[in-house]
C-alpha positions in Angstrom: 80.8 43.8 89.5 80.9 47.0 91.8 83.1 46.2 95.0 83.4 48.3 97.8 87.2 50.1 98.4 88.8 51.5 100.8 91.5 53.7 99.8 94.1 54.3 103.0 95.9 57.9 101.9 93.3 58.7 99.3 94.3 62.3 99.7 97.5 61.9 98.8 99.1 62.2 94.7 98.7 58.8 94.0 95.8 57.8 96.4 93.3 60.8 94.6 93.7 59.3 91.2 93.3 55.8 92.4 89.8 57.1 93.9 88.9 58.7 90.8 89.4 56.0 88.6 88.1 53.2 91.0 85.0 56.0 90.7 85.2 55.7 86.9 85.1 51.9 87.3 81.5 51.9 88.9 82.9 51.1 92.5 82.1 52.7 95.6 85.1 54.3 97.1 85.8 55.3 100.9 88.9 57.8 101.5 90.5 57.4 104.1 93.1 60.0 105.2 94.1 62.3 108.1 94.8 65.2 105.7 91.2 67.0 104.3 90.0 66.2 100.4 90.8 70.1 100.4 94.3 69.4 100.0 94.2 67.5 96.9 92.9 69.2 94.3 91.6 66.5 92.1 89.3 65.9 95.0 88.4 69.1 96.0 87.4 70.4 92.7 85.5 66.9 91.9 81.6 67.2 92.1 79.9 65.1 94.2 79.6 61.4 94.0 77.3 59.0 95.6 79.6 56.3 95.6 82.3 58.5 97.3 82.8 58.5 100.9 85.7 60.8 102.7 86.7 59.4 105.9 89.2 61.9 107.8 90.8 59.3 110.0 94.4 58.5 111.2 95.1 55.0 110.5 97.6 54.1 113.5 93.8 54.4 115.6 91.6 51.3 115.0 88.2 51.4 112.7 86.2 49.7 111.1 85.0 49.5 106.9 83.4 46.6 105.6 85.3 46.4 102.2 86.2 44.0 99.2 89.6 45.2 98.4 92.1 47.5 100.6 94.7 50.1 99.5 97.2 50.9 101.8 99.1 54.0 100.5 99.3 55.8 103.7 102.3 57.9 104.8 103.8 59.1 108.2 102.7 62.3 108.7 105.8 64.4 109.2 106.6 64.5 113.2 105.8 61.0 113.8 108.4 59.2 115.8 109.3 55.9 113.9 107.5 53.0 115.6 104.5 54.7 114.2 106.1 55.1 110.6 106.5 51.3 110.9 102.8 50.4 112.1 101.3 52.2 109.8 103.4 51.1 106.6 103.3 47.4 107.2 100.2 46.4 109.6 98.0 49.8 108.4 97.2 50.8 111.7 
């Protein structure tokens, strides 16, 4: 069954695999990251996908995805002061 993902730090080492293979599994994946795909180059060099969506976002600021399942690996960007570390590690925002 094809869910819909959402994939907090998708940019990131560990987040850009995770979106690949959730690809591989016939989902449809949203990346959401602050940092551009252009910085990881799994998902720079990867050809287009119709059931990939990159979302440049910064997740201590309030959205909205409608989504089955939710993958928080999001890090602090470096310069952050540490209340924001905190809310973005534990309540993803």
């Amino acid at each position: 069954m094809q869910k819909r993902i959402v994939v907090l730090g998708g940019v990131g080492f560990i987040g850009s695999h995770l979106c690949l293979r959730l690809l591989n599994d016939g989902h449809e994946v949203f990346c959401v990251d602050i940092r551009d795909t252009a910085d990881s180059p799994l998902l720079r060099d990867m050809p287009p996908h119709p059931e990939f969506r990159y979302v440049r976002h910064n997740i201590v600021n309030a959205f909205g995805i409608r989504c089955d399942e939710i993958y928080n690996l999001a890090a602090p960007s470096r310069g952050r002061c540490p209340s924001s570390r905190s809310r973005s590690a534990y309540w993803g925002r």
